[in-house]
ZAMARGU-4260 file (C-alpha; in steps of 0.2 Angstrom, whole numbers, plus 5000, padded with zeros to 4 digits):
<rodrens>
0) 5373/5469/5392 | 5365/5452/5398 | 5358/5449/5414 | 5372/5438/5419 | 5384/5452/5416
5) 5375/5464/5427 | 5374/5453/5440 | 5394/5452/5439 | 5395/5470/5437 | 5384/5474/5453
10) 5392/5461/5463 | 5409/5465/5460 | 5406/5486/5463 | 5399/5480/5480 | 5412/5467/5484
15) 5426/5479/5479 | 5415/5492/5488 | 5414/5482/5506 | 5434/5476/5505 | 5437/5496/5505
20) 5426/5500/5519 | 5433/5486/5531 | 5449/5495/5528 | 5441/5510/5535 | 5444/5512/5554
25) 5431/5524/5556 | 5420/5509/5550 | 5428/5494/5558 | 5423/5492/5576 | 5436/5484/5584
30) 5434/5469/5594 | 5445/5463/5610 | 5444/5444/5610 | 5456/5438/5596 | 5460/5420/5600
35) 5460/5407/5587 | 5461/5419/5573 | 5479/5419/5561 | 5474/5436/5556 | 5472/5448/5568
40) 5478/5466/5558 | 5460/5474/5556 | 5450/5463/5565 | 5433/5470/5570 | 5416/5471/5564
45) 5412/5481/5550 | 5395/5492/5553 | 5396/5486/5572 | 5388/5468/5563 | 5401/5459/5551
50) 5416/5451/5557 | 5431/5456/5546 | 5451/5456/5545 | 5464/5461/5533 | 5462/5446/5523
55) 5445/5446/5521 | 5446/5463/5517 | 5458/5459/5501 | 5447/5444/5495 | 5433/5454/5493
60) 5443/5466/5483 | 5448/5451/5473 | 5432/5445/5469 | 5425/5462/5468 | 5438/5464/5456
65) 5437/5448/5445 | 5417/5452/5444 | 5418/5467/5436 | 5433/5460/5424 | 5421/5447/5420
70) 5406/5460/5417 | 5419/5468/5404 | 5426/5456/5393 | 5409/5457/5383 | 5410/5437/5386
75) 5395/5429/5395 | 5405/5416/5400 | 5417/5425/5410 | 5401/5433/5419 | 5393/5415/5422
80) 5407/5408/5429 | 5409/5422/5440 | 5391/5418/5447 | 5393/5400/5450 | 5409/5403/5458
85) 5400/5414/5469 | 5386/5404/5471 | 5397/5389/5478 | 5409/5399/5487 | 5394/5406/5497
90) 5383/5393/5498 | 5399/5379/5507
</rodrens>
């Protein structure tokens, strides 16, 4: 396994790993100013420090999910993209 796929690997277990925990309410502190948000199921901070929703929730699954997809194929490709997608998602 190349670098590139362990980094997808790693990355996706913790992406899919904090979408489950924002979904956990014993986890979510909730918060009661709301306005200006579209999505206020499971608002609150997760761990008391980030700010999460439903939504967020499920896009970390999804890219928690496409990571270790792309650390499977056996195609370094897959896992590069996967990187530089995050890498520009996080960095805008």
């Amino acid at each position: 396994m190349s670098q590139v796929q362990l980094f997808a690997r790693i990355f996706g277990f913790v992406f899919i790993a904090v979408g489950v925990f924002g979904f956990i309410p014993v986890l979510v502190q909730p918060i009661a100013d709301t306005s200006g948000l579209a999505v206020t199921a499971g608002y609150g901070r997760l761990l008391g420090i980030f700010p999460v929703n439903a939504a967020h929730n499920l896009v970390h699954i999804g890219l928690g999910a496409w990571g270790v997809w792309a650390s499977q194929t056996g195609n370094e490709p897959d896992s590069a993209l996967y990187a530089q997608a995050n890498t520009i998602l996080y960095g805008i």
